[in-house]
N, C-alpha and C positions, 0 to 999 in steps of 0.2 A: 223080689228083694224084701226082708224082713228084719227087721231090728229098728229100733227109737235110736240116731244119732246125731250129737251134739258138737256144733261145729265150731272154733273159737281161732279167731284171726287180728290180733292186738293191731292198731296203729301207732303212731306217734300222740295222738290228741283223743283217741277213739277205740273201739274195740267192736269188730263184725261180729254176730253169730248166726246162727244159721239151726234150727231142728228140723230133722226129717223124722218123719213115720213110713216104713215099709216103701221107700226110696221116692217118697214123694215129699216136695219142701213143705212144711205147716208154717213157715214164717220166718225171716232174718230181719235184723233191724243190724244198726249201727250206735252202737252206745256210746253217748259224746261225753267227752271229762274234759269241767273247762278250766280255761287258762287255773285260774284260782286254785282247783282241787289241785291240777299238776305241780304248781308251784312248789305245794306242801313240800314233796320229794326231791332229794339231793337226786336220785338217780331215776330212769325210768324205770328200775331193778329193784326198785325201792314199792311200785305202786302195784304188786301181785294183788296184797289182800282186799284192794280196792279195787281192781278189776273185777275180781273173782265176785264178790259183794254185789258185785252193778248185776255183773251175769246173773248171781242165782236169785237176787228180787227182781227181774225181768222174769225170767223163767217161773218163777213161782207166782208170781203177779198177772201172767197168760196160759194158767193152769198145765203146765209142767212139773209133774211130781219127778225129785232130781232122784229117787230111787227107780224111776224106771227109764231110765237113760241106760241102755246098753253097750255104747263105746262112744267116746270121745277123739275126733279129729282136731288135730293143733297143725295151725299153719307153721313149717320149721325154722328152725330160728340159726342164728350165727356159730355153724359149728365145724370142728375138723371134715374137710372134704372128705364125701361119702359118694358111694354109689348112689344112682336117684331108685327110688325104689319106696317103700314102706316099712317103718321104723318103730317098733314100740318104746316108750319113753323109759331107759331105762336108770339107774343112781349116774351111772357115766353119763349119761347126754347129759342128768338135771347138772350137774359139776362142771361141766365143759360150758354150758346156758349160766350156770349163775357166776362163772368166773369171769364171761368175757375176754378170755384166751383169744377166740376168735373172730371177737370184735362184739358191740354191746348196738341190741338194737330193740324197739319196743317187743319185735317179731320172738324173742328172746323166752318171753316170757307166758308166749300160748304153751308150749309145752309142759312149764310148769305148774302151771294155771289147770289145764287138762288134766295132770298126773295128780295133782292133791283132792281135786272135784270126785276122782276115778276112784282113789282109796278110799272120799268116803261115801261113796254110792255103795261101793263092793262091802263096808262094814258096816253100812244100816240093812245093805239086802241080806249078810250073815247074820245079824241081829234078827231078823224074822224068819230063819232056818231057811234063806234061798240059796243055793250054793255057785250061783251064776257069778262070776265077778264080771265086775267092768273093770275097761284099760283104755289107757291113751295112746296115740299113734301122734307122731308126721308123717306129711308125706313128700316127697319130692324136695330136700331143703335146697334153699337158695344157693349154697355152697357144693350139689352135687356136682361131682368129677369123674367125668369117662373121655375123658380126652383122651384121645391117639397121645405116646409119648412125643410123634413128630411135629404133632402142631400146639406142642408146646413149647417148645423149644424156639430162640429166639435168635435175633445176631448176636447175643452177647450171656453168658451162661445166671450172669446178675438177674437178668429181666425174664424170667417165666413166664410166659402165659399162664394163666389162672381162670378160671369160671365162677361165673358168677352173675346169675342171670335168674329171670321167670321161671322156674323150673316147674314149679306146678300147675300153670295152665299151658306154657306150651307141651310138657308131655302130652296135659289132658286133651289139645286141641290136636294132638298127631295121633289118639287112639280115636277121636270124632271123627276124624277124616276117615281112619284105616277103617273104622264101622262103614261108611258112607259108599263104599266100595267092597266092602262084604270080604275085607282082612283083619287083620292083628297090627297092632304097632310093630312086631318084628317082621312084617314081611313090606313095609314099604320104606321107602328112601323121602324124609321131608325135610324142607327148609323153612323155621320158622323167626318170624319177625315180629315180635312183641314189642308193640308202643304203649308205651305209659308215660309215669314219671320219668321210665327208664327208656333206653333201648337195647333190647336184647335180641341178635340175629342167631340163631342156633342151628346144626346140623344134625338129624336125626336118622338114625341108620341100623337097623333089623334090632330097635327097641334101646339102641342108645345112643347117647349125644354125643357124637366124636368130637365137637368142633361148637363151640361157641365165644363167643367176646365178653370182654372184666366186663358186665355193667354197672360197676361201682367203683371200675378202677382206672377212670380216662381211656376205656378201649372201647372202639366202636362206633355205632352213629350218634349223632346227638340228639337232643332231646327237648321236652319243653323244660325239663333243668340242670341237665347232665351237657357237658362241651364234647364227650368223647374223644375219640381221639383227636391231638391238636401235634405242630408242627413242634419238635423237641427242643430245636434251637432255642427260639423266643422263650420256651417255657423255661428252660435251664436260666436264660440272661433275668427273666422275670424273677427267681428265684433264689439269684444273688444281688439284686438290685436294692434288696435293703426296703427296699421300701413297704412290700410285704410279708405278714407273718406265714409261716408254715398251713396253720389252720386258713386263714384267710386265702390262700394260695390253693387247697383242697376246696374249699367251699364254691369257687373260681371251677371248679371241673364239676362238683358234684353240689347242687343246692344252687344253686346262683350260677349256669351253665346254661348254653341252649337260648330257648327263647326269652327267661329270663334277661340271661346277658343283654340280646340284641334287641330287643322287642319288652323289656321293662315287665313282660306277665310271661306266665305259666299256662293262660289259657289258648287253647288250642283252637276250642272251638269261635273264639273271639278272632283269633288270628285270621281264620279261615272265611270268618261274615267281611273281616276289613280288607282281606285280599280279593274277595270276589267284588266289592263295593269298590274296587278300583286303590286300595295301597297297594301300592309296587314295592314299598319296602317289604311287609306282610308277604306278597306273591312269592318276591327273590327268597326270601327267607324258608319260604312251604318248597319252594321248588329247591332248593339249597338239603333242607332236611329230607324230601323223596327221594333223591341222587344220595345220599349218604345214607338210606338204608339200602336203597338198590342193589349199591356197590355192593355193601358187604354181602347179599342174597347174593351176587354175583361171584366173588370170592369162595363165597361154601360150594357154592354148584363145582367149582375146581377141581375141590379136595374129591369130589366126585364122579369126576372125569364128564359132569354135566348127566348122570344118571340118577334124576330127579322125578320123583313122580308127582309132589303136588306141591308146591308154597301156600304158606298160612299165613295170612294176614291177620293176626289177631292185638288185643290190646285197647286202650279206651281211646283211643285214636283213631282206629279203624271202624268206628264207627262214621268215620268220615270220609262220604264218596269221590269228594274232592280229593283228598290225599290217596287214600287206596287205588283207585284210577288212575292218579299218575304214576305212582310204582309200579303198578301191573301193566302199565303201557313199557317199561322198561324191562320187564323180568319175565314177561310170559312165553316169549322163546326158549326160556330154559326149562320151563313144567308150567301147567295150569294153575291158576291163582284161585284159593281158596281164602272167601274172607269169615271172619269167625272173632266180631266185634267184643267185646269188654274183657274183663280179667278173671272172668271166672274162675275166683277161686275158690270160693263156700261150693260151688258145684263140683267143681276140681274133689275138693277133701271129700264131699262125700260120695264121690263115685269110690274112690279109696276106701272109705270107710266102710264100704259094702262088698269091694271086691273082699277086704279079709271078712267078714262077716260069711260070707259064701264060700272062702276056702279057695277064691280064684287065686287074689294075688296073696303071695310070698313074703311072710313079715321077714324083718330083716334084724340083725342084735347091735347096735351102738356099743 
């Protein structure tokens, strides 16, 4: 693999990046902007040229000359549902990213970030008669959609199913497995369950995702801050009860959901030293949230007819053998259990970023 690529993955408080040389990492950091700089800005939409700033005095400060940067990978940001696949940034994505049509998220602003860097790599390296440009990609955006039409469809024509999930490391972690077994992502049948922030249970099937659950939209298992799916009654009476706002009511499913709610933190691995130390509220809770991703592993094998070749346990959760163990003690009648810990997603974009580099994968036109 050959080519210098540059990887850029915004947070809410932070910004990943990631450079390779000839498909090997030289180095990723995480660039933190704190509370103070954020402040500055009405919008997250607002803080591009200071991102952009942090990146190229990093890069240039760890001897990175930004004219030899050959492509740029942008983690994808909040945009009309696409196929998952690889995307060059093009005037329509930047329009649809900077309008927030599709909802406004820091992830928004890798794209853009990527495609301004890209124009002026490509017109310093014109400026010394190289005719090679650079360009920016996503890959995999959060918002990809291959759903089957049937499992979208709902009891009621209002409530869509929708997707919305991990999309770029669980592909990544269905094409690691299909390697491991000496296939392709199209030719194996997986079931993948990303733990994070989120939980996202996906179905993947001869290279696309028929079937996965809203993870940003109260569908699915819960999380250490998402509630996922909750019983509709209560939520409806919750939500003429006056007592709370709309936002405050969303915040309640997404942000302040999961072990938040019951357990006061977000940390996992915290939860997991005070369950094994003897809380039982901590245990019920671990044992509560592995039945709630089970299921839904359970539910996809269905759409299946149960012709499952591997489950993926992946996500920064699954770095935890206490929890990945008791899932797999429930799910491994269905397919063998593959674990494939953190969120790899700077690995993710740059295997992307080298598959179009070598002509393998298939760019795609927004």
């Amino acid at each position: 693999m050959k080519g210098r690529i540059l990887i850029i993955n915004p947070g809410s408080t932070s910004t990943k990046i990631g450079f390779y040389e000839d498909g090997q990492q030289l180095f990723e950091t995480n660039l933190t902007h704190s509370a103070e700089e954020i402040a500055k800005y009405e919008s997250v939409m607002d803080q591009g040229a200071m991102r952009r700033e942090a990146i190229e005095t990093f890069l240039t400060e760890n001897g990175v000359a930004l004219d030899s940067i050959d492509l740029i990978m942008a983690r994808g940001g909040l945009i009309t549902p696409i196929k998952a696949g690889v995307y060059e940034v093009t005037p329509k994505m930047r329009e649809a990213l900077i309008s927030g049509k599709d909802g406004v998220h820091a992830c928004n602003l890798s794209a853009l970030i990527a495609d301004d860097m890209a124009s002026d790599i490509s017109k310093a390296r014109q400026s010394k008669g190289e005719s090679v440009v650079c360009k920016a990609y996503i890959a995999d955006a959060p918002t990809s959609d291959e759903m089957l039409p049937e499992l979208k469809l709902t009891g009621h024509p209002a409530f869509e199913r929708r997707a919305a999930f991990h999309t770029l490391n669980s592909r990544a972690m269905v094409r690691r497995y299909a390697r491991s077994v000496g296939k392709t992502n199209k030719d194996v049948t997986v079931i993948v369950a990303h733990m994070g922030g989120g939980s996202s249970v996906s179905l993947h099937r001869n290279g696309l995702v028929i079937d996965v659950n809203d993870a940003l939209g109260g569908d699915g298992p819960f999380s250490p801050e998402r509630a996922g799916s909750v019983p509709a009654f209560p939520l409806i009476e919750m939500c003429f009860s006056g007592k709370y706002s709309k936002a405050e009511i969303k915040k309640m499913l997404v942000g302040k959901g999961g072990a938040v709610a019951h357990l006061g933190t977000n940390d996992f691995r915290g939860i997991v030293t005070r369950a094994e130390a003897g809380d039982q509220e901590c245990a019920t809770f671990l044992k509560a949230f592995c039945i709630s991703v089970a299921k839904y592993i359970g539910s996809m094998a269905t759409v299946v007819s149960g012709k499952v070749d591997a489950i993926v346990l992946t996500g920064g959760i699954a770095y935890s053998g206490y929890i990945t163990s008791e899932i797999a003690s429930m799910v491994q009648f269905i397919a063998p259990v593959e674990i494939y810990g953190g969120e790899n997603e700077l690995e993710s974009l740059a295997e992307n970023g080298y598959g179009i580099l070598s002509g393998e994968f298939e760019v795609n036109w927004y």
